[in-house]
Structures are given as C-alpha cells and as structure tokens.
N, CA, C and O atoms as a GROMACS GRO file, in nm:
protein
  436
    1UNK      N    1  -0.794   0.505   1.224
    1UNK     CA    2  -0.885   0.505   1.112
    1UNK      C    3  -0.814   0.447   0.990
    1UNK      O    4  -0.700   0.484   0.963
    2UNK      N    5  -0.883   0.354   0.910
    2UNK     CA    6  -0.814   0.324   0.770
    2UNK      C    7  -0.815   0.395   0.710
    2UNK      O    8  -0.896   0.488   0.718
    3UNK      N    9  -0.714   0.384   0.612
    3UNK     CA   10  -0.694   0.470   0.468
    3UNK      C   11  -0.597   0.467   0.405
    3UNK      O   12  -0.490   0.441   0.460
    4UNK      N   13  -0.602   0.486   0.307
    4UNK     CA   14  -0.543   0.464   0.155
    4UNK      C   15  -0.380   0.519   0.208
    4UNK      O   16  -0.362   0.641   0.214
    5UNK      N   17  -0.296   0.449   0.234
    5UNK     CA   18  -0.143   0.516   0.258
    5UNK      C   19  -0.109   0.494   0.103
    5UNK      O   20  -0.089   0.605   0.053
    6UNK      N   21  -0.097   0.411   0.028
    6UNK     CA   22  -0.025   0.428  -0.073
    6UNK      C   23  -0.107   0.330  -0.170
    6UNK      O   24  -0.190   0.256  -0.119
    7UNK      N   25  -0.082   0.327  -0.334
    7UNK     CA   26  -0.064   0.296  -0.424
    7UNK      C   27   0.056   0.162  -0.459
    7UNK      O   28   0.162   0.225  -0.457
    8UNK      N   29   0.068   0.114  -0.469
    8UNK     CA   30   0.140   0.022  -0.507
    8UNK      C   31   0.095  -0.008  -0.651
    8UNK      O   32  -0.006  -0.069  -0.688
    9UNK      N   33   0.234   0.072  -0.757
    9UNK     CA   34   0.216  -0.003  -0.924
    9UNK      C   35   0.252  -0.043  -0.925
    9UNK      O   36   0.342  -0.031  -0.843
   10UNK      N   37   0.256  -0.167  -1.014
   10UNK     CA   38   0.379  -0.234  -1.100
   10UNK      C   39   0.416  -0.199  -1.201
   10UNK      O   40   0.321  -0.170  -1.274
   11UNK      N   41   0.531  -0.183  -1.259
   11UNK     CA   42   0.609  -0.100  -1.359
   11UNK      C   43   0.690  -0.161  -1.431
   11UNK      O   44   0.732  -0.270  -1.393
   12UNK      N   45   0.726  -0.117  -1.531
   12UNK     CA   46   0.809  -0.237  -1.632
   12UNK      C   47   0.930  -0.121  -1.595
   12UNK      O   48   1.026  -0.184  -1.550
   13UNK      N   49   0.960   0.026  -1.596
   13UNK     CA   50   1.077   0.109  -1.573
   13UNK      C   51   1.014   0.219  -1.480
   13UNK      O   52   0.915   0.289  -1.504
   14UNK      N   53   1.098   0.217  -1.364
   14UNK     CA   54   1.060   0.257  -1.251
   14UNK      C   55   1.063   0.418  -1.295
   14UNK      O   56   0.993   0.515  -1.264
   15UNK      N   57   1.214   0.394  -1.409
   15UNK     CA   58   1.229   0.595  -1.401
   15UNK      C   59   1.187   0.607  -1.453
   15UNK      O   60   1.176   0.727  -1.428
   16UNK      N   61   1.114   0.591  -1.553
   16UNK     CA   62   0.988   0.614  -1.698
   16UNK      C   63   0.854   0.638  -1.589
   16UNK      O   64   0.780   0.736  -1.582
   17UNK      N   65   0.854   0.534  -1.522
   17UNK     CA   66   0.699   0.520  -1.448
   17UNK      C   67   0.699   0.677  -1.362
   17UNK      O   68   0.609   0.761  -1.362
   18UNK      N   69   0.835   0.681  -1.288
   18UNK     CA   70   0.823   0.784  -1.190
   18UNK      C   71   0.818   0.963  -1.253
   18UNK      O   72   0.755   1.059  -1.208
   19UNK      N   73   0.901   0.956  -1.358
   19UNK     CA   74   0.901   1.043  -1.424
   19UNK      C   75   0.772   1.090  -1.462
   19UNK      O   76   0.740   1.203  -1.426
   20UNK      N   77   0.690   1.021  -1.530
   20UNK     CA   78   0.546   1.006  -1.588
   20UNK      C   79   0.468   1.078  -1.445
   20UNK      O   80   0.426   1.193  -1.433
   21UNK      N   81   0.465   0.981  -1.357
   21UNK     CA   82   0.351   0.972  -1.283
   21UNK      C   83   0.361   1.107  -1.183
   21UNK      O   84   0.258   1.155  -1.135
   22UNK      N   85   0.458   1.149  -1.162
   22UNK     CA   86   0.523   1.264  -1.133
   22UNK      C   87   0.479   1.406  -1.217
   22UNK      O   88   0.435   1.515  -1.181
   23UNK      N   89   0.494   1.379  -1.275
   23UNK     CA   90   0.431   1.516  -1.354
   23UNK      C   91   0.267   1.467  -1.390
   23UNK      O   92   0.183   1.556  -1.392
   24UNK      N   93   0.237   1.362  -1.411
   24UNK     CA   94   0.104   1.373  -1.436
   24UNK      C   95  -0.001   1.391  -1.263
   24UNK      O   96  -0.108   1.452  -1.271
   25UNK      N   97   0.034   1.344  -1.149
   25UNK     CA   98  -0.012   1.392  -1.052
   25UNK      C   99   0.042   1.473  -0.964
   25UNK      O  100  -0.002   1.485  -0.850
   26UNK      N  101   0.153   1.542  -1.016
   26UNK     CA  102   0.198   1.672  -0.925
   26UNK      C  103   0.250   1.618  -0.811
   26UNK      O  104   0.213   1.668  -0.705
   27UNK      N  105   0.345   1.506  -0.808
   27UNK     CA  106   0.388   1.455  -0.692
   27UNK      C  107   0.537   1.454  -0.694
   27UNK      O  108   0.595   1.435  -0.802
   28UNK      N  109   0.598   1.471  -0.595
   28UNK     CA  110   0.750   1.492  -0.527
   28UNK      C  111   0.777   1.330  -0.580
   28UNK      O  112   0.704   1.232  -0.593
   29UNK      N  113   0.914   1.355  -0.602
   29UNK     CA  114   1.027   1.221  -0.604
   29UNK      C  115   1.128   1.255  -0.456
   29UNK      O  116   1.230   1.320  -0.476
   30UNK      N  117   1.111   1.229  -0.374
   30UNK     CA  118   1.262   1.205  -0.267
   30UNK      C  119   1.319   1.138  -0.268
   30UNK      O  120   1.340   1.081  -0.376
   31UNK      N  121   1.372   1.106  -0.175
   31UNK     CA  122   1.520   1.034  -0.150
   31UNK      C  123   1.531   0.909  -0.178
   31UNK      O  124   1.640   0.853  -0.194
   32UNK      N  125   1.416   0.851  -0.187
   32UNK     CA  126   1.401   0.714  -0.233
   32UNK      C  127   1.272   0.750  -0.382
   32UNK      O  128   1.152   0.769  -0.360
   33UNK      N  129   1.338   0.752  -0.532
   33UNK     CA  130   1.281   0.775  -0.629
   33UNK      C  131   1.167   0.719  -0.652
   33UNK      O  132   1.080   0.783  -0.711
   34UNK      N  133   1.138   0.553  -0.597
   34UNK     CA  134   1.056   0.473  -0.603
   34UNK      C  135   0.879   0.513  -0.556
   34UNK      O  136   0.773   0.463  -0.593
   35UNK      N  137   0.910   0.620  -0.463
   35UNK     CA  138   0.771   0.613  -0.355
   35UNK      C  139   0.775   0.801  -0.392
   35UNK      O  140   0.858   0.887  -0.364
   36UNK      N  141   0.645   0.807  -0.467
   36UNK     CA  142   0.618   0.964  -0.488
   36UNK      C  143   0.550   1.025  -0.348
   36UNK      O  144   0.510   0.969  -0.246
   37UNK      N  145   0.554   1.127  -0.379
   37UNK     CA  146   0.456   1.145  -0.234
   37UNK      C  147   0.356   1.273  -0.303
   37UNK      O  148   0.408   1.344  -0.389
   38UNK      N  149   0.220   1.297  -0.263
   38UNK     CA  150   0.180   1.418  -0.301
   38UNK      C  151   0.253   1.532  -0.234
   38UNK      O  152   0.330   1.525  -0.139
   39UNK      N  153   0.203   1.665  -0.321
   39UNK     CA  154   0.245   1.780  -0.253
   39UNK      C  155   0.176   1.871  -0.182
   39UNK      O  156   0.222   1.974  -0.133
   40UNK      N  157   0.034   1.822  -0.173
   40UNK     CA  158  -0.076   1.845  -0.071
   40UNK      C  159  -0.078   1.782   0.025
   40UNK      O  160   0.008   1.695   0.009
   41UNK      N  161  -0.124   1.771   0.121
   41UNK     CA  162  -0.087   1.690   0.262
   41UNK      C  163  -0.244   1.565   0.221
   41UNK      O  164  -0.337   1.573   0.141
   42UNK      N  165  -0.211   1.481   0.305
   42UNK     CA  166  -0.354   1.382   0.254
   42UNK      C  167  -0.345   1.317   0.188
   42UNK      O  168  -0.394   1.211   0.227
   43UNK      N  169  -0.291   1.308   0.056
   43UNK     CA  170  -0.285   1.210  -0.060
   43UNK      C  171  -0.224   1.076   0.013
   43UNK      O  172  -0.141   1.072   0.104
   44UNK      N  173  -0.276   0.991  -0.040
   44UNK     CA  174  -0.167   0.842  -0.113
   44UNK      C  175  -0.081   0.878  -0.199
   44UNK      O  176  -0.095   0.930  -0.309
   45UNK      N  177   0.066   0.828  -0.107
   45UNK     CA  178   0.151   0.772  -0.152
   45UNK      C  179   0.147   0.684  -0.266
   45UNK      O  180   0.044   0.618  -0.277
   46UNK      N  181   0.269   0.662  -0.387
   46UNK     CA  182   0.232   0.609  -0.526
   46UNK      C  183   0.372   0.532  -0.483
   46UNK      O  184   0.466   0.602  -0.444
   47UNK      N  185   0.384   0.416  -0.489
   47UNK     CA  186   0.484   0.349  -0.482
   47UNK      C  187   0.523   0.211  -0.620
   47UNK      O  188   0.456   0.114  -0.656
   48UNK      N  189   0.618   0.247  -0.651
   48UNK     CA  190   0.635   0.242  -0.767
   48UNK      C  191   0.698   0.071  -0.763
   48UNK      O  192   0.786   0.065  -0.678
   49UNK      N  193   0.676  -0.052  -0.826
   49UNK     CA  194   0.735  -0.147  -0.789
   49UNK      C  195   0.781  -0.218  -0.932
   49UNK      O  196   0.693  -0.209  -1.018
   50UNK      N  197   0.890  -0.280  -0.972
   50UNK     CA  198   0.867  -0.374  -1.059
   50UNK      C  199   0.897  -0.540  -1.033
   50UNK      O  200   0.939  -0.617  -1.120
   51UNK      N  201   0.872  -0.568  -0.922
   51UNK     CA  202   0.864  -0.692  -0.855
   51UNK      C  203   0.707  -0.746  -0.831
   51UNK      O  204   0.652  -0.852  -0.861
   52UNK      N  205   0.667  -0.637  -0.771
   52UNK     CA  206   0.544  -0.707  -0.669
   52UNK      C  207   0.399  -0.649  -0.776
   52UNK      O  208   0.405  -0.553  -0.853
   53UNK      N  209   0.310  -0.713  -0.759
   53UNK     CA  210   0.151  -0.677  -0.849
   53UNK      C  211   0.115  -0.536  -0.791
   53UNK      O  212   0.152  -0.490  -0.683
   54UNK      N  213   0.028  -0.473  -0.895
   54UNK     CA  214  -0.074  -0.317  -0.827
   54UNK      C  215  -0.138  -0.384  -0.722
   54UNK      O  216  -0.186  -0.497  -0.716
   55UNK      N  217  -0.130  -0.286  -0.636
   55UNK     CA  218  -0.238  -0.310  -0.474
   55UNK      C  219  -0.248  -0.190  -0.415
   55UNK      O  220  -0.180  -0.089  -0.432
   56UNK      N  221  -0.358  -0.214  -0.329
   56UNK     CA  222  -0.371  -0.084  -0.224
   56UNK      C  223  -0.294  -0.149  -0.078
   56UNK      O  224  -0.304  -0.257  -0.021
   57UNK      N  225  -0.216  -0.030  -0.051
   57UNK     CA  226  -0.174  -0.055   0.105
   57UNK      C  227  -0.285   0.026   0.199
   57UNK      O  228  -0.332   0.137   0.174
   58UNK      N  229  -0.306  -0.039   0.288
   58UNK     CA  230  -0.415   0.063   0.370
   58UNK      C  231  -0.377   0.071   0.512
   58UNK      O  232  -0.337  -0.038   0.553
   59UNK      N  233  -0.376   0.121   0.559
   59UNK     CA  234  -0.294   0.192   0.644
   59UNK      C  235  -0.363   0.229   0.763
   59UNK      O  236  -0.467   0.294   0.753
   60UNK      N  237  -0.295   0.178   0.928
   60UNK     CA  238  -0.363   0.178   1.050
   60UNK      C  239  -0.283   0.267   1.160
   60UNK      O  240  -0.167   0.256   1.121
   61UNK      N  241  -0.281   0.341   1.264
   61UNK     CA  242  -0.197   0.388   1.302
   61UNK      C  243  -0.125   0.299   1.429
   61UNK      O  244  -0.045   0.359   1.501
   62UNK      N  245  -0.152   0.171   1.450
   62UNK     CA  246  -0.098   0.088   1.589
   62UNK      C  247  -0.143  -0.052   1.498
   62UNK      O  248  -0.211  -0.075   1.398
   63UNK      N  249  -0.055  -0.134   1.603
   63UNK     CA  250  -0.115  -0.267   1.564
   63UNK      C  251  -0.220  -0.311   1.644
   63UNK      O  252  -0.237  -0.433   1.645
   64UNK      N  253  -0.297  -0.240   1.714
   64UNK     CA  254  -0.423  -0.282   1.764
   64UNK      C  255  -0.509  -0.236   1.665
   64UNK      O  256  -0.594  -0.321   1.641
   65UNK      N  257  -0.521  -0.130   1.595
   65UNK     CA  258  -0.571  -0.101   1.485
   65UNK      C  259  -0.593  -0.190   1.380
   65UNK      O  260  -0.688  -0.223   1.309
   66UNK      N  261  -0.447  -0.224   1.396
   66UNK     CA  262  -0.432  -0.302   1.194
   66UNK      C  263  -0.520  -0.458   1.261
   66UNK      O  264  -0.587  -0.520   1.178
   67UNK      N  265  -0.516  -0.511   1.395
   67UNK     CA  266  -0.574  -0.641   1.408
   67UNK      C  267  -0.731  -0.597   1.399
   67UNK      O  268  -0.803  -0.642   1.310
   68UNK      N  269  -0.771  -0.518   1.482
   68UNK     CA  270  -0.918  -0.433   1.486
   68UNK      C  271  -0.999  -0.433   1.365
   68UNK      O  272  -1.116  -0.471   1.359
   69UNK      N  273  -0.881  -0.359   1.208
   69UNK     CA  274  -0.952  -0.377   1.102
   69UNK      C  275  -0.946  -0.479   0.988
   69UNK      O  276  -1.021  -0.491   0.891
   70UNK      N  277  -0.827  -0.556   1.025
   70UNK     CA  278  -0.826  -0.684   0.993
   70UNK      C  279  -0.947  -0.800   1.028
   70UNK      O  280  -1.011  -0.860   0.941
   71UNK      N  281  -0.961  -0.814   1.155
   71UNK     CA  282  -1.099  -0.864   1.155
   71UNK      C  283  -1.203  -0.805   1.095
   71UNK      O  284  -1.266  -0.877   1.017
   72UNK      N  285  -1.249  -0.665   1.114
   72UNK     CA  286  -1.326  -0.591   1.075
   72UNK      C  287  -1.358  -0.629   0.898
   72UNK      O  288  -1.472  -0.630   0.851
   73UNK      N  289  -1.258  -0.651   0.834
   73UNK     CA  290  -1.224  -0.649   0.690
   73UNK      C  291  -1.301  -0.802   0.645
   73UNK      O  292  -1.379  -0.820   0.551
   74UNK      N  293  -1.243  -0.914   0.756
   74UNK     CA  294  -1.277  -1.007   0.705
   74UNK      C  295  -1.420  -1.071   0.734
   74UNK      O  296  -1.474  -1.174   0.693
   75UNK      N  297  -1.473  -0.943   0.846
   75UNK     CA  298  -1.630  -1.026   0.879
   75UNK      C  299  -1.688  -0.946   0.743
   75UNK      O  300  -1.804  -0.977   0.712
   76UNK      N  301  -1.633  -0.867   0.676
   76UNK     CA  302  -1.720  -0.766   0.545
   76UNK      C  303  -1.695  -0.853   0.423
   76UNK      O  304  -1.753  -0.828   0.318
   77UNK      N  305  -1.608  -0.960   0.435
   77UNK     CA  306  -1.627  -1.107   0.326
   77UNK      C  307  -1.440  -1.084   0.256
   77UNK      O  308  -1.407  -1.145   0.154
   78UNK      N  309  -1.374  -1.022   0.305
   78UNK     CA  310  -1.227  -0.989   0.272
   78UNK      C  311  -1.172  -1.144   0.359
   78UNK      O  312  -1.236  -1.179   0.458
   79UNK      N  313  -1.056  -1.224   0.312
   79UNK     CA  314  -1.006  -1.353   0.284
   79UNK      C  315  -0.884  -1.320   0.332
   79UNK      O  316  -0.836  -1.219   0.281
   80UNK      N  317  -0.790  -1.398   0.449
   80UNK     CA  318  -0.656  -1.354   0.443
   80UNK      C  319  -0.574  -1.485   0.357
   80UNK      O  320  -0.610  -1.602   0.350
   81UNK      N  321  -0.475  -1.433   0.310
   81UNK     CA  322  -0.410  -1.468   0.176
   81UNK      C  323  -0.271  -1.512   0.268
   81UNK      O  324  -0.192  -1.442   0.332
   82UNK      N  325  -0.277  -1.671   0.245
   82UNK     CA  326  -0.172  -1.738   0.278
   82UNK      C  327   0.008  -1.680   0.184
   82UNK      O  328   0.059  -1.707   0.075
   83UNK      N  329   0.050  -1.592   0.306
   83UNK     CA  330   0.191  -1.546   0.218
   83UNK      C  331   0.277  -1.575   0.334
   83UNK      O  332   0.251  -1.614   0.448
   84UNK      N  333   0.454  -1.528   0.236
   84UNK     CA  334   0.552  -1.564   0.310
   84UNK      C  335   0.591  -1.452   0.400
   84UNK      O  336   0.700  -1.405   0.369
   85UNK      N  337   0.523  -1.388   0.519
   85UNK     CA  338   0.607  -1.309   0.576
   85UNK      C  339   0.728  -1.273   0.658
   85UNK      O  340   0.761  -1.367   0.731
   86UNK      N  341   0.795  -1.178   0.669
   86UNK     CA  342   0.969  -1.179   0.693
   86UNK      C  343   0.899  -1.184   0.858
   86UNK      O  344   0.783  -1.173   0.900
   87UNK      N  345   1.009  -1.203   0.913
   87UNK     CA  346   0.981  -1.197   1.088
   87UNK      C  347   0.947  -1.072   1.139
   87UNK      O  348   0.879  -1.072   1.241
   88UNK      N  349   0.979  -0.967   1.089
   88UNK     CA  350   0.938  -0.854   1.132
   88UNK      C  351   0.807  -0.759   1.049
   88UNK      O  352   0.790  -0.639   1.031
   89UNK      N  353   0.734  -0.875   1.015
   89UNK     CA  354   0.621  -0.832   0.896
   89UNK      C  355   0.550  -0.686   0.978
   89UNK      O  356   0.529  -0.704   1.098
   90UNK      N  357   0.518  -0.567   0.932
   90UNK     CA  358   0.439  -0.464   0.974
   90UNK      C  359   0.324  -0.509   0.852
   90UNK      O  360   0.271  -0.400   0.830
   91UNK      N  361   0.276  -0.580   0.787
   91UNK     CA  362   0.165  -0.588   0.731
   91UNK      C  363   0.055  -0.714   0.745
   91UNK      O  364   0.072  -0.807   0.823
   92UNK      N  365  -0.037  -0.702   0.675
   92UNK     CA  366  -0.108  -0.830   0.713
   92UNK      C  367  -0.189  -0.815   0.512
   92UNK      O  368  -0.229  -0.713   0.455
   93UNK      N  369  -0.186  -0.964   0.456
   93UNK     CA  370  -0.201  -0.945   0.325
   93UNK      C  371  -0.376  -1.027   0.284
   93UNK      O  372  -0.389  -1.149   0.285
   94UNK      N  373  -0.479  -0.941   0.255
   94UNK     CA  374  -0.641  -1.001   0.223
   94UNK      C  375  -0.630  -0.980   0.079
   94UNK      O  376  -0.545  -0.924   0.009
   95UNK      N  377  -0.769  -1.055   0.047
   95UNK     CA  378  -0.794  -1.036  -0.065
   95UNK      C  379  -0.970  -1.006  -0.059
   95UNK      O  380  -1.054  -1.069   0.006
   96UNK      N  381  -0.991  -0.871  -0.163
   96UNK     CA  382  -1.104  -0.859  -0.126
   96UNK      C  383  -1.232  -0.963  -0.207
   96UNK      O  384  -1.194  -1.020  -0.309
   97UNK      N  385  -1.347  -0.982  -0.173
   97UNK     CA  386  -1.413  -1.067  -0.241
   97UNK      C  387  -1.362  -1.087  -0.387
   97UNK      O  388  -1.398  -1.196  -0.433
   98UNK      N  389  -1.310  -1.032  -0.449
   98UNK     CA  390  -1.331  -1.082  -0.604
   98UNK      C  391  -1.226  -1.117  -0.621
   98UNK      O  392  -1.206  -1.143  -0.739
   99UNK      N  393  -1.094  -1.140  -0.521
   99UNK     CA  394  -0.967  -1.178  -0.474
   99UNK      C  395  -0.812  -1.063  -0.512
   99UNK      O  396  -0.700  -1.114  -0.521
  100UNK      N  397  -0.827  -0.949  -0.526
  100UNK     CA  398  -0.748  -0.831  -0.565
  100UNK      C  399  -0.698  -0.828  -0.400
  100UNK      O  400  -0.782  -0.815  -0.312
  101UNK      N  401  -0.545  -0.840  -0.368
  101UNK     CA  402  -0.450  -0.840  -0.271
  101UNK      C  403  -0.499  -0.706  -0.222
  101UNK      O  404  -0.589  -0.640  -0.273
  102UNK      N  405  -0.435  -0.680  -0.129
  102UNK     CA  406  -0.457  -0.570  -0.100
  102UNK      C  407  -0.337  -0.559   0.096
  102UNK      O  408  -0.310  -0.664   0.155
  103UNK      N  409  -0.315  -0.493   0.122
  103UNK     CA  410  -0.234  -0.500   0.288
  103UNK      C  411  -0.289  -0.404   0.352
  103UNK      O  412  -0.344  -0.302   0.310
  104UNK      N  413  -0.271  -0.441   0.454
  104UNK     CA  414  -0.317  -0.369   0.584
  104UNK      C  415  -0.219  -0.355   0.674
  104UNK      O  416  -0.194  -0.452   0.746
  105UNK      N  417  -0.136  -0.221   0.689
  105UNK     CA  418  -0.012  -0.186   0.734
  105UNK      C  419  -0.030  -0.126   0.823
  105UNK      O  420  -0.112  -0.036   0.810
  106UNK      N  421   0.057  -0.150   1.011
  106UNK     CA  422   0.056  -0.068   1.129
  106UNK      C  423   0.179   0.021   1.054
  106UNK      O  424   0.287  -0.026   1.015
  107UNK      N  425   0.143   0.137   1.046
  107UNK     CA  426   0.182   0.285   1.001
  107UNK      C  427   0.305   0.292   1.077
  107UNK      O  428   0.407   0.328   1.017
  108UNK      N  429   0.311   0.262   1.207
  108UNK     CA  430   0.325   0.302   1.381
  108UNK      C  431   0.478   0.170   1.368
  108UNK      O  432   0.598   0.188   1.388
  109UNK      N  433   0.432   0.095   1.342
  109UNK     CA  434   0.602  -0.036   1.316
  109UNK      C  435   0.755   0.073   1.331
  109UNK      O  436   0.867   0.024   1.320
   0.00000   0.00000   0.00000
C-alpha cells in the first residue's frame, strides 16, 4: 500500500531546522540527527535536507509494488522526471500534474 514514509525539507540549518521541528511536532532525533521520526507509530518521517528541494517520499513495501504504483501514478496524469540515478537507485522520481517532484521508494531495498 502507498504512503507517506517521509517529508523531505529543505533547510538553510539542519540543527536550527531539527531542533525546531522537533519540539514543534513531538518527534525523536536519532542517530542520524537529519531524519526525525514520530513518537507515535504511523507518522511520516521528517527528513531534513539542505541539498535537495521539499518533496514527499512515498513509500512501497517491494519493488513490485513501487513498479505497480508507479504505473498506477502515471495513468492518474503523474510524469516521470528524467534524473540522474546512482546504480543502486531504491527510488523512482514523478512529478505530479502541476510538476512538484515527488519519489516513490521500495521500503524493502
């Protein structure tokens, strides 16, 4: 099933951002400061970036899934977005009609 795994911001200071966003949604910092996690089970992940644009990661549990709703995505008018992926890409990168990025990640990689 799809769904919202994470948040992806962009941030001008990651520890300002994390600090902030951390107390304003009641979310854990671990081991990697960058990626909050809620403290209820269920939430999206808030992943904190100052490289890459805000996006939603959305999240599949296999890669028969992520191809399943990848098509699925693009017969609903979603565009796949010519990018550079590493050889071991676990994502696949659309843009939805009004062209806002967005990924579609096998969870399961």
């Amino acid at each position: 099933m799809l769904r919202i795994g994470a948040l992806v911001l962009h941030v001008s200071d990651r520890e300002r951002a994390g600090t902030f966003w951390s107390e304003a949604l009641g979310y854990d910092r671990g081991d990697n400061p960058d990626f909050l996690t809620p403290r209820a089970t269920g939430g999206p992940r808030l992943h904190l970036d100052d490289s890459d644009r805000t996006h939603l990661d959305l999240w599949t549990d296999s890669a028969a899934e992520q191809s399943a709703e990848v098509a699925r995505l693009v017969a609903l008018g979603a565009t796949r977005v010519d990018w550079d992926y590493p050889e071991d890409a676990d994502f696949v990168v659309l843009a939805d009609p009004d062209g806002n990025l967005f990924c579609v990640i096998d969870s399961s990689h």
